[in-house]
matplotlib code that plots the C-alpha trace (Angstrom):
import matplotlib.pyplot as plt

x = [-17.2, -15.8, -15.6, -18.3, -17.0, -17.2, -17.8, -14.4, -12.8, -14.7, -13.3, -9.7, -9.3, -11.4, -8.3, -5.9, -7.1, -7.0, -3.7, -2.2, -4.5, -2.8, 0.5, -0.3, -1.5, 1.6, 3.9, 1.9, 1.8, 5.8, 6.0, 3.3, 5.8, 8.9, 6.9, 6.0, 9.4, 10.1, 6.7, 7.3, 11.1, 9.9, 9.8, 12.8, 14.2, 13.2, 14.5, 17.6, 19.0, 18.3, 19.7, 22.6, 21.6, 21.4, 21.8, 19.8, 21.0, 19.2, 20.1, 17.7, 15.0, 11.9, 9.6, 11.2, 11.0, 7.0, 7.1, 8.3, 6.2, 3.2, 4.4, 5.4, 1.7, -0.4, 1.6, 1.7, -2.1, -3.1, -1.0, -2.8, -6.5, -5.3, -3.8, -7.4, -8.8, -7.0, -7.2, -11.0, -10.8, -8.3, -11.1, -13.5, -15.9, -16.3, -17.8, -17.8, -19.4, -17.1, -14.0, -15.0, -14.8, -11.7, -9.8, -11.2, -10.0, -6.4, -6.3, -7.2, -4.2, -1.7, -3.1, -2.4, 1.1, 1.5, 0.8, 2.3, 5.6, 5.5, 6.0, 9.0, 11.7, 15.8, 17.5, 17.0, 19.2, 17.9, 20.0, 20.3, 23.8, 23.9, 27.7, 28.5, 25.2, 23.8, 20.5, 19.6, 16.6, 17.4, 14.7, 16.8, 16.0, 15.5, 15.4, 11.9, 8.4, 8.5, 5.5, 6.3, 4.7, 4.7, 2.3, 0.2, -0.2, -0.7, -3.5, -5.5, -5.8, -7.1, -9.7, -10.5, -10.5, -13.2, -15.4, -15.0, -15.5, -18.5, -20.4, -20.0, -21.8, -24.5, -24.5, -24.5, -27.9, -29.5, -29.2, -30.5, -33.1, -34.5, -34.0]
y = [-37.9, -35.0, -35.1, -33.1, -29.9, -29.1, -25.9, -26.0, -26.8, -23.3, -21.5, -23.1, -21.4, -18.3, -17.9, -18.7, -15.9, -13.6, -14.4, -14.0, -10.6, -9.0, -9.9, -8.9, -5.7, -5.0, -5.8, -3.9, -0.6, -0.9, -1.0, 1.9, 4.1, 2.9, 4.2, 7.0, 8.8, 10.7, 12.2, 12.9, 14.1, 16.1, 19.9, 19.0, 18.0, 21.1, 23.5, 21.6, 20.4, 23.7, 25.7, 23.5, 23.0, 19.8, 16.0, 15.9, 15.9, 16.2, 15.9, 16.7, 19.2, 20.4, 18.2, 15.4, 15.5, 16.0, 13.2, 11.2, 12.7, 11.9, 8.4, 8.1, 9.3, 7.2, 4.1, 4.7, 6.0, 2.4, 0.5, 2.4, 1.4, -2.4, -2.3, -1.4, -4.1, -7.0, -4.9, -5.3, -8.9, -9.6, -8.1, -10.6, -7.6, -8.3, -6.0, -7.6, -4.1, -1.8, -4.1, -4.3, -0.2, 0.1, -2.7, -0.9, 2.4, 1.1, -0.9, 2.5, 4.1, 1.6, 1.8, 5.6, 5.1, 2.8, 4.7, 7.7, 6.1, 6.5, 9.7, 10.5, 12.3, 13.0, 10.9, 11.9, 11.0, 11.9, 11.1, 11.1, 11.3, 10.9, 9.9, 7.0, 5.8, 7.2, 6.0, 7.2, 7.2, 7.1, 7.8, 6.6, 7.4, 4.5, 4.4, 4.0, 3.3, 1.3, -0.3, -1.5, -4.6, -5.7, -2.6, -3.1, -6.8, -5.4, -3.4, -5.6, -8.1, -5.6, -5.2, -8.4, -9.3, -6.3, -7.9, -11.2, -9.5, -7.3, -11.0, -12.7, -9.6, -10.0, -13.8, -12.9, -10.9, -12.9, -16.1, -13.5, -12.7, -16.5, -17.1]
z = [1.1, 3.1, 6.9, 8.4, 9.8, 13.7, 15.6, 16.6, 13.1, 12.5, 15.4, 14.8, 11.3, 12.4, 15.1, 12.5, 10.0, 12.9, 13.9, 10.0, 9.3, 12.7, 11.1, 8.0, 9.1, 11.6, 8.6, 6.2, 8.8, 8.6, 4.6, 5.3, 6.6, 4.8, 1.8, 3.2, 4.2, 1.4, 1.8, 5.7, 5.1, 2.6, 3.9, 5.7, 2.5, 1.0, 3.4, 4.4, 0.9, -0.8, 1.8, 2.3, 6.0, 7.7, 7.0, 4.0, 0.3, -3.0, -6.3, -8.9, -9.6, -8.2, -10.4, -9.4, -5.7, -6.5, -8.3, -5.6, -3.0, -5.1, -5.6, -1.9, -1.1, -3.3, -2.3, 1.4, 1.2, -0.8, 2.1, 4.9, 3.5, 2.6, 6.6, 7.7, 6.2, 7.7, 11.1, 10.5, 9.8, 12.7, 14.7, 13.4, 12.5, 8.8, 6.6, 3.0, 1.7, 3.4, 2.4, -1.1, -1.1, 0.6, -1.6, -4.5, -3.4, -2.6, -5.9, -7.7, -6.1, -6.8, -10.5, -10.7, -8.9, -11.4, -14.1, -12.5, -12.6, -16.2, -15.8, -17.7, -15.1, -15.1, -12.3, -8.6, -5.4, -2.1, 0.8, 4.4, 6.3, 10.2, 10.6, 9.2, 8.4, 5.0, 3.8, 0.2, -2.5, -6.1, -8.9, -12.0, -15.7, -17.6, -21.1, -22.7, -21.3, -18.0, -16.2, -12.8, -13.5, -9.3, -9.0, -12.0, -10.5, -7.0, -8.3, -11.0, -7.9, -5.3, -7.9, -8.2, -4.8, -4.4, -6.8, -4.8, -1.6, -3.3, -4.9, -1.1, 0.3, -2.4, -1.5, 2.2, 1.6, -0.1, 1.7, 4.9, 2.7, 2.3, 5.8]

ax = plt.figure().add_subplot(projection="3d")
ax.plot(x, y, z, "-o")
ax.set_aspect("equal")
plt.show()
């Protein structure tokens, strides 16, 4: 027989899911903007590697740097929604409904970056050199049809975890409903 469950075995985990969805969320925010760099360096990248002007490098063509700006978006965009909602639950302001939607939304995006990294593209190297320090970006060619598997994981269980989130909100309104 299970033990019966207190008011303050309720609140205990409550506080505990707060405390891991702030985390969450702070460490998500700062994969959020890793992601997004090549997207925010981009018109500096533009201007600076093509003019030979400043710290920034590029190797590689046009298409290329798109390529990676639209992955760099999507990403970044998916990781800014999924952010939100552990913000939301930190908060202890649940929305199942408006959860659902955004995990939907962000598992859609990581399924088109998925599928745009099939995209097939040359080899690209961006770089940044301050100094000593040099921090750099490589798209490499590889041979065949690659799936980023990680992402294509990533995605299928944002989905499902909308449905899941989706069926509780349909559970929530009906048991208001009876009572």
């Amino acid at each position: 027989m299970d033990p019966e469950i207190t008011d303050s075995d309720l609140e205990r985990s409550v506080s505990r899911l707060s405390r891991l969805c702030r985390l969450s969320s702070r460490l998500l925010f700062i994969l959020s903007i890793i992601v997004m760099l090549p997207l925010l360096l981009s018109p500096l990248i533009l201007v600076g590697a093509f003019l030979a002007i400043g710290p920034f490098s590029y190797e590689g063509s046009i298409s290329d740097l798109l390529l990676m700006i639209v992955q760099s978006a999507l990403a970044s965009t998916a990781l800014c929604i999924i952010t939100r909602v552990f913000v939301d639950i930190a908060k202890k302001k649940p929305s199942y409904i408006g959860q659902a939607s955004h995990l939907m939304i962000a598992g859609i995006l990581m399924l088109v970056c998925t599928f745009v990294e099939v995209i097939p593209y040359d080899s690209a190297t961006l770089s940044l050199t301050l100094g000593p320090l040099y921090i750099g970006l490589e798209l490499s060619k590889s041979p065949g049809c690659f799936i980023n598997l990680g992402s294509l994981l990533c995605s299928i269980s944002l989905l499902t975890i909308s449905a899941v989130f989706r069926y509780g909100y349909l559970l929530q309104r009906i048991s208001d409903d009876t009572v």
